[in-house]
NUDO-243490 format. One line per field, with one value per residue (C-alpha): residue number from 1; residue in three letters; x, y, z. Coordinates in nm, 3 decimals. Layout:
BEGIN
resi <- (NUM ...)
resn <- (ALA ...)
u <- (X ...)
v <- (Y ...)
w <- (Z ...)
This chain:
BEGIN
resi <- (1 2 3 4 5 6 7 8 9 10 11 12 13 14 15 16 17 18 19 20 21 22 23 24 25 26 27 28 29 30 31 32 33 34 35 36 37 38 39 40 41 42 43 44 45 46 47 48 49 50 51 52 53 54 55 56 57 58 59 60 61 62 63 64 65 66 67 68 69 70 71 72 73 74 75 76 77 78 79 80 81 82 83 84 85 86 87 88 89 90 91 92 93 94 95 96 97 98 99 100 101 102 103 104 105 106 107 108 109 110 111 112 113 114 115 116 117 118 119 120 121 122 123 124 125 126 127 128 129 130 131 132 133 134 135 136 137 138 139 140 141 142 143 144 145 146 147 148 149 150 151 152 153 154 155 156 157 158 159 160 161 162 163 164 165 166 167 168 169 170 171 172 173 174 175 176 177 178 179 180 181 182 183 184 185 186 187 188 189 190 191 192 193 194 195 196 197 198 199 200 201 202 203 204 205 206 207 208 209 210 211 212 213 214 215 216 217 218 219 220 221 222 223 224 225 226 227 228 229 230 231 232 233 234 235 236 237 238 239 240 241 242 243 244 245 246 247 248 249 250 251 252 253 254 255 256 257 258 259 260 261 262 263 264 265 266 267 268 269 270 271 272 273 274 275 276 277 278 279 280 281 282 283 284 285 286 287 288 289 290 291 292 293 294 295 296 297 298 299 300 301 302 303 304 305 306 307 308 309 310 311 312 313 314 315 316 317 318 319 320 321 322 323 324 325 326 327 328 329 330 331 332 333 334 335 336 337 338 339 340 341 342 343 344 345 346 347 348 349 350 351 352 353 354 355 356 357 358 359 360 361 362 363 364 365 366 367 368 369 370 371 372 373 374 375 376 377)
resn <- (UNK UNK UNK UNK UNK UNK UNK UNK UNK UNK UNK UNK UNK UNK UNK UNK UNK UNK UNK UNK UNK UNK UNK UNK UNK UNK UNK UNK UNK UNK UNK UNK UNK UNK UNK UNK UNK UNK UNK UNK UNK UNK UNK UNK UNK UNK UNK UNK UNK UNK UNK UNK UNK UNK UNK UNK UNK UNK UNK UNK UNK UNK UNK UNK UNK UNK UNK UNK UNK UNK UNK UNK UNK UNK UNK UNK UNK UNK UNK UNK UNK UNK UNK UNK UNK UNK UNK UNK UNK UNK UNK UNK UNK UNK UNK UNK UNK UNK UNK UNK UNK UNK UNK UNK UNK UNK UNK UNK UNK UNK UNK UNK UNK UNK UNK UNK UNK UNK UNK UNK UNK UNK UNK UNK UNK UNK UNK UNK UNK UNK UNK UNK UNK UNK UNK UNK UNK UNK UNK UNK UNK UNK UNK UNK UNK UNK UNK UNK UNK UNK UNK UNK UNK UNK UNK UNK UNK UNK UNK UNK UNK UNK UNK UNK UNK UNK UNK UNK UNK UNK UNK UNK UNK UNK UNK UNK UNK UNK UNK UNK UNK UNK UNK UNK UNK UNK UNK UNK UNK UNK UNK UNK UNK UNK UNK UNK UNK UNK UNK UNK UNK UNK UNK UNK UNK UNK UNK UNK UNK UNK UNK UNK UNK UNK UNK UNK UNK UNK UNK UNK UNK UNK UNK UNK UNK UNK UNK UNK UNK UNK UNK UNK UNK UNK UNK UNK UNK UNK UNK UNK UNK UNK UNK UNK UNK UNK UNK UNK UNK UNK UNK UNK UNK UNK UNK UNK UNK UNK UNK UNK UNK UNK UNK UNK UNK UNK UNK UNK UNK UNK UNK UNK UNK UNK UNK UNK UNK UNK UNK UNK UNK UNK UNK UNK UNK UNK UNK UNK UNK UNK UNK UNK UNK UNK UNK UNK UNK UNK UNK UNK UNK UNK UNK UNK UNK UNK UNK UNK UNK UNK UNK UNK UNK UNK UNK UNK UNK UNK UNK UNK UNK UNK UNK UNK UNK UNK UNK UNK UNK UNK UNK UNK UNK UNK UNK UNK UNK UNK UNK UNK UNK UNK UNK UNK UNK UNK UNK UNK UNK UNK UNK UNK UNK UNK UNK UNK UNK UNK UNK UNK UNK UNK UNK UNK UNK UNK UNK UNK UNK UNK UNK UNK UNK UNK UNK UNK UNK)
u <- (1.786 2.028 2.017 2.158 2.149 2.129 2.294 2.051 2.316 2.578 2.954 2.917 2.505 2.387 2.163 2.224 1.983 1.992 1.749 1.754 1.607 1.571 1.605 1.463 1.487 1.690 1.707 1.630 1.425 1.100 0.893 1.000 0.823 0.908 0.728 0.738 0.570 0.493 0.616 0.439 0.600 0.341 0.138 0.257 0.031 0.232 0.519 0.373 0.260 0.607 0.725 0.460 0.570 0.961 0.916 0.681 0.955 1.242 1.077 0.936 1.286 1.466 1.172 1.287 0.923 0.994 1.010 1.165 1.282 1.108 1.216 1.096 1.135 0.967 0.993 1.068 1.063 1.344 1.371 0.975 1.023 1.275 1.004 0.809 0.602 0.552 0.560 0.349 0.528 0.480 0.556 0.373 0.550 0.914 0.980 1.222 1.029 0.633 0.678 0.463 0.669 0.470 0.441 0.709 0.833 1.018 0.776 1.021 0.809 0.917 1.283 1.181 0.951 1.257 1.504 1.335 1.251 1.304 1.394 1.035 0.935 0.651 0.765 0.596 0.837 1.140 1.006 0.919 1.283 1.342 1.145 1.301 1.637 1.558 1.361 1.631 1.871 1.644 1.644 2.029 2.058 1.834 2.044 1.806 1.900 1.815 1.791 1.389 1.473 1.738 1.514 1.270 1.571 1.630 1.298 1.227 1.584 1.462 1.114 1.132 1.113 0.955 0.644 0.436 0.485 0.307 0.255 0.131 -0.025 -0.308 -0.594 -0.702 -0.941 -1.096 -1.240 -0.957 -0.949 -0.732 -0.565 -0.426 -0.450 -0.721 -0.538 -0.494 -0.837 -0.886 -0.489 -0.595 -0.919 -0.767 -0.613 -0.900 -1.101 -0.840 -0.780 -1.167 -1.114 -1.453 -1.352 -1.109 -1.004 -0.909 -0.759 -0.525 -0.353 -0.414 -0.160 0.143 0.319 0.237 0.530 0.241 0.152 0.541 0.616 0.292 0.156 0.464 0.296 0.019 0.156 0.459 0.147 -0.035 0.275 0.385 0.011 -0.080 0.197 0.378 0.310 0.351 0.159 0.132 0.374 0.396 0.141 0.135 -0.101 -0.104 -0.298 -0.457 -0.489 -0.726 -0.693 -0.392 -0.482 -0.569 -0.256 -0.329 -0.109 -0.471 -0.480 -0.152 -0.095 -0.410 -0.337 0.070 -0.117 -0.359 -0.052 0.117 -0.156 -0.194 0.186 0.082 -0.153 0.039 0.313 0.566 0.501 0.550 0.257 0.121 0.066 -0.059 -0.311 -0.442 -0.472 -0.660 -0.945 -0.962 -1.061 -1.353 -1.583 -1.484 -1.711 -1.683 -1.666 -1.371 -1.494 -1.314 -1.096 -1.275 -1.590 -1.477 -1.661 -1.462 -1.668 -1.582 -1.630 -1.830 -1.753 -1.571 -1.690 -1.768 -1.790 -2.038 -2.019 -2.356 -2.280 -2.016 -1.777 -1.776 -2.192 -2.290 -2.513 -2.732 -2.722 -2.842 -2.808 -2.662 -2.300 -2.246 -2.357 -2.092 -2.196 -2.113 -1.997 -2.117 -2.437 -2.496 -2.663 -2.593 -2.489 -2.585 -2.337 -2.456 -2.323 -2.422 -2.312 -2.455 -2.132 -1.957 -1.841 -1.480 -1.277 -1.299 -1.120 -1.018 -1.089 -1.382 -1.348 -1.220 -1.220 -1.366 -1.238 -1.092 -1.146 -1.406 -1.507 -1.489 -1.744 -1.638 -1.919 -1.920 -1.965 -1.661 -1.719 -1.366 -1.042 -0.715 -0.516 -0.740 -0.603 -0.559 -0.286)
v <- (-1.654 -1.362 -1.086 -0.708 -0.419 -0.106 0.257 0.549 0.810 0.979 1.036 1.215 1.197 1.293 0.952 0.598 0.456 0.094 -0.065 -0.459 -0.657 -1.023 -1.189 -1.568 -1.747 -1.688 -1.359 -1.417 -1.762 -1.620 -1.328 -1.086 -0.998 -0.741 -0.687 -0.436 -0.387 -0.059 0.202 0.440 0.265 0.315 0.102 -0.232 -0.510 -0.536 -0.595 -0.908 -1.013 -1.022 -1.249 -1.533 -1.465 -1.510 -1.819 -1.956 -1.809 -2.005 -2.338 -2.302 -2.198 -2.493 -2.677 -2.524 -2.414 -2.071 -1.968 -1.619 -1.386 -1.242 -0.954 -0.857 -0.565 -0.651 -0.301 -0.023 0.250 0.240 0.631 0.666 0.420 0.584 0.875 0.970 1.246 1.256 0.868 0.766 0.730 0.879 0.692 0.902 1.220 1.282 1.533 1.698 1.790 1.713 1.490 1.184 0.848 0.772 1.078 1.207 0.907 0.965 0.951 0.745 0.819 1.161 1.034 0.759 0.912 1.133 0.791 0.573 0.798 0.593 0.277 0.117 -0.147 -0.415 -0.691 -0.640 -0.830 -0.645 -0.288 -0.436 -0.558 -0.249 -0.040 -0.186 -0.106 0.250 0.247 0.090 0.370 0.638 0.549 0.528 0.899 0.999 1.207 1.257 1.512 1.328 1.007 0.983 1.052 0.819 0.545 0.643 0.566 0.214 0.106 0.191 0.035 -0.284 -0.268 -0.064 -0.381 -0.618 -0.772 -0.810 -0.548 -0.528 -0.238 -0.331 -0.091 -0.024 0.240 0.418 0.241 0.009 -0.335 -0.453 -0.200 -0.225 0.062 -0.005 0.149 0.145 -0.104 -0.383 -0.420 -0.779 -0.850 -0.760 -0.927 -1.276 -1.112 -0.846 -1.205 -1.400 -1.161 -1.077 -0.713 -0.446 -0.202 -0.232 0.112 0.195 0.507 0.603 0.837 0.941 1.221 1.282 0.985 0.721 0.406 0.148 0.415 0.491 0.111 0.112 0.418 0.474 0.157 0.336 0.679 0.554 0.353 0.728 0.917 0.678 0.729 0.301 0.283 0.017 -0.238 -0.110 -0.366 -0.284 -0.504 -0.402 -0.561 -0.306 -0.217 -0.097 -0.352 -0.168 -0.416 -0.322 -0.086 -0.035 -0.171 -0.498 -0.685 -1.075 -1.375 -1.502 -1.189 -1.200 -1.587 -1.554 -1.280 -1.407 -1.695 -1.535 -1.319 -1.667 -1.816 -1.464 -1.498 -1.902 -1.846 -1.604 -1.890 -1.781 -2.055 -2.429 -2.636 -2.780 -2.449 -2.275 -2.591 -2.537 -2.171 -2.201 -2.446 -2.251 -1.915 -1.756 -1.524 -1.162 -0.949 -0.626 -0.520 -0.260 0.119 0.408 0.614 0.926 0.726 0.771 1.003 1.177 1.265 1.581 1.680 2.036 2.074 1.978 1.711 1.376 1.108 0.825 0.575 0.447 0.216 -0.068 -0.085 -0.290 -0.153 -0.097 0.230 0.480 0.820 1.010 0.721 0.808 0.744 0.880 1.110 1.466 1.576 1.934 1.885 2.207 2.272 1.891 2.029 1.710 1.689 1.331 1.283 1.110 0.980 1.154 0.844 0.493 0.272 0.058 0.241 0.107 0.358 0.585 0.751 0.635 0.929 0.985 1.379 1.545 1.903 2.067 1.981 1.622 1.344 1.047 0.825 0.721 0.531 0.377 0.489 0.402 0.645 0.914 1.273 1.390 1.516 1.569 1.408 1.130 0.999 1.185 1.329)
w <- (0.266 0.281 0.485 0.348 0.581 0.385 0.558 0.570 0.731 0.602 0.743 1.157 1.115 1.474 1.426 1.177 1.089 0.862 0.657 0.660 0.376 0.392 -0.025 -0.103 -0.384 -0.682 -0.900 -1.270 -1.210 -1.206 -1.111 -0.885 -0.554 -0.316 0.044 0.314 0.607 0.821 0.600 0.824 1.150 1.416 1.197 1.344 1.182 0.861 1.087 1.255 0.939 0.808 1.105 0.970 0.619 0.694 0.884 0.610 0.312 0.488 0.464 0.101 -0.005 0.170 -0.014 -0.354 -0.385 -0.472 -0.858 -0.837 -0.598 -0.315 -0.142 0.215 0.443 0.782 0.884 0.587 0.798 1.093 1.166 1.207 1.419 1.604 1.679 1.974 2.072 2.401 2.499 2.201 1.849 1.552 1.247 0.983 0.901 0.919 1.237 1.042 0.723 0.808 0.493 0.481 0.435 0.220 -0.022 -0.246 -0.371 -0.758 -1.024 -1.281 -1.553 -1.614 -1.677 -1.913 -2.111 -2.288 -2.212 -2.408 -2.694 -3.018 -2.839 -2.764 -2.998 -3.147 -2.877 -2.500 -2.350 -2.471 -2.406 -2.016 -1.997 -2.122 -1.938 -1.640 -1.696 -1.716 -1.406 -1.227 -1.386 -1.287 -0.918 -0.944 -1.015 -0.793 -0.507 -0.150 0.023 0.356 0.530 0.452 0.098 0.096 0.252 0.001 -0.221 -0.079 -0.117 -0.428 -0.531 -0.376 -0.585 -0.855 -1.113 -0.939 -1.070 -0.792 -0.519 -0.152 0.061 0.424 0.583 0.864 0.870 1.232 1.277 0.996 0.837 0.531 0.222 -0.048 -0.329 -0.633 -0.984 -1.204 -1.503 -1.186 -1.134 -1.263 -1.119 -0.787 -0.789 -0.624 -0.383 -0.264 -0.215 -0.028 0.206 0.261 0.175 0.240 -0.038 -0.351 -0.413 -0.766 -0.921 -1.223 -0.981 -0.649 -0.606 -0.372 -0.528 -0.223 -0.270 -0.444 -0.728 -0.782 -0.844 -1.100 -1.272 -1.459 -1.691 -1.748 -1.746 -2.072 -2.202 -2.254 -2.304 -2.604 -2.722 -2.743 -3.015 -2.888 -2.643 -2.297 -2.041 -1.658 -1.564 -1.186 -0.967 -0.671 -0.428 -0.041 0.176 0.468 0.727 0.926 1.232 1.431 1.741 1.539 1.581 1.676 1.586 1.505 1.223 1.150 1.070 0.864 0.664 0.572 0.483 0.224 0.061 0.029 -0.147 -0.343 -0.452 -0.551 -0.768 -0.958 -0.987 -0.764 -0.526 -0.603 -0.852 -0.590 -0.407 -0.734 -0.710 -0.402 -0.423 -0.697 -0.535 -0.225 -0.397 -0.191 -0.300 -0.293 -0.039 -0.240 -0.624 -0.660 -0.643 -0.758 -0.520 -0.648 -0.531 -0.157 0.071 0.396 0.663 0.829 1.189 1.152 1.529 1.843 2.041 2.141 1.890 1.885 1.607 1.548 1.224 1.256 1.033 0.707 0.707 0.353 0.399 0.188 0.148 0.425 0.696 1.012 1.098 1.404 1.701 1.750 2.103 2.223 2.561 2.698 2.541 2.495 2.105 1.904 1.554 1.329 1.051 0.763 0.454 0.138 -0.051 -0.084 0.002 0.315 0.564 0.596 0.775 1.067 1.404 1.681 1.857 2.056 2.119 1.782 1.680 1.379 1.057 1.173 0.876 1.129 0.829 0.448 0.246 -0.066 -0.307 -0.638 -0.858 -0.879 -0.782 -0.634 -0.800 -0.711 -0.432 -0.311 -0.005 0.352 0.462)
């Protein structure tokens, strides 16, 4: 394993902050694989999960059971987690921008597409070397004008060609959901199973450029742009793993869930034979089908007041069954709100009073009715 500790600051920055990523394997012997944990820091499951992973990492490499690299960043986000508001920290939005950590990242795409004019050809694995150079040139030139967007920077340096790339995140409160792009639906299939996730979210593009769709649409996007004419597969396995809620952090969850990326990253040969063999057998049977992201239903608050969740979470409901109760605490007038999609009910608040307009739930329908950005803020 090496360790490389990556500055975030520039020359008399009232703060430094320093990104550490820990590399396994070898570069160039196999497929690339880059993790992170906690890009939005106050999310802290991804973080534990990386501990398991590490330990687990170290002993397949001493093995010589890996077959690539593998990159991981326990913790991708060390000035969010440097913030507080008032005792309680506040990993989700840069203080000094109200930019989302995990919005804005550089859409590579929009470089290549005038880069690689007249240089694509009939051989797929060419135009994905290719394809891969440019990206990483892309990201060179890219000048932040701040430490987020120079952490953005780092990140994206780190994963930008990888072909397999894992976003660990956590949800408010929630059972295990999953986003990736629509072309990774049968990709992500093993891995939606493995780790028992309760909605597969799918979209082409979900808007605000979040990290996972930055490492993967631009496939898809050059694919469209290039109009089929040569072969342009999506090459970039990414998705953001919401695990769970953030007060879910066990060893119990954690151990399990490092072991079901492991056997993810196995079966897609990055592991030794005998792992790939034994991921292969021990394949469960997914609990959802994927939906699309345009499928997914936000339930509002219409008023203030107090929340009571009548449906557990992970409940596959019908339109018009009740979610939950929204109490007025002065008149006691209470308000049922309902889905208005059939779907599971995967996500909600952790909040029990909330104000009007606050997002309390999503159900993962199936059929797509929304457009533009999908996911909250």
């Amino acid at each position: 394993m090496q360790a490389i500790t990556h500055p975030l600051s520039v020359a008399h920055a009232n703060a430094a902050y320093t990104l550490t990523s820990f590399h396994f394997g070898t570069p160039g012997s196999g497929k690339k694989v880059y993790i992170q944990g906690s890009l939005h820091a106050d999310e802290v499951p991804g973080m534990l999960v990386a501990q398991f992973l590490r330990k687990e990492l170290l002993a397949l490499e001493a093995a010589g059971q890996i077959h690539g690299e593998i990159i991981l960043v326990p913790a991708a986000n060390p000035i969010g987690l440097a913030q507080a508001i008032h005792g309680a920290a506040f990993g989700r939005f840069d203080l000094t921008t109200g930019v989302n950590f995990n919005r804005a990242y550089k859409h590579v795409a929009n470089d290549l597409k005038r880069s690689l004019e007249g240089k694509l050809g009939p051989d797929a694995a060419a135009n994905v070397a290719l394809i891969r150079e440019h990206a990483r040139a892309s990201i060179a030139d890219w000048q932040p004008a701040t430490d987020a967007e120079t952490l953005k920077k780092t990140l994206m340096t780190l994963a930008i060609d990888a072909e397999i790339v894992l976003d660990l995140h956590c949800d408010n409160e929630a059972v295990l959901h999953i986003y990736a792009g629509t072309p990774l639906a049968e990709a992500i299939a093993p891995l939606s199973a493995i780790l028992g996730s309760h909605a597969t979210l799918l979209a082409y593009e979900a808007g605000g450029e979040p990290f996972d769709e930055a490492c993967s649409r631009l496939w898809w996007d050059l694919d469209r742009h290039f109009e089929h004419r040569f072969p342009i597969p999506a090459a970039c396995l990414s998705t953001t793993v919401e695990l769970r809620g953030e007060m879910e952090v066990s060893y119990e969850l954690a151990r399990k869930d490092a072991a079901g990326l492991l056997q993810f990253l196995a079966l897609n040969g990055v592991l030794g034979d005998a792992n790939a063999q034994a991921a292969a057998a021990t394949l469960p049977e997914p609990l959802c089908a994927p939906t699309p992201l345009e499928g997914v239903e936000p339930v509002y608050a219409p008023h203030a007041g107090i929340l009571i969740y009548t449906r557990e979470l992970g409940a596959k409901v019908a339109a018009g069954e009740a979610l939950a109760d929204l109490i007025d605490p002065v008149s006691g007038e209470t308000t049922v709100l309902r889905a208005t999609v059939d779907g599971v009910f995967f996500a909600r608040s952790a909040h029990r009073h909330v104000i009007r307009g606050m997002n309390v739930g999503k159900v993962a329908g199936a059929k797509a009715y929304r457009e533009g950005d999908l996911l909250s803020a």
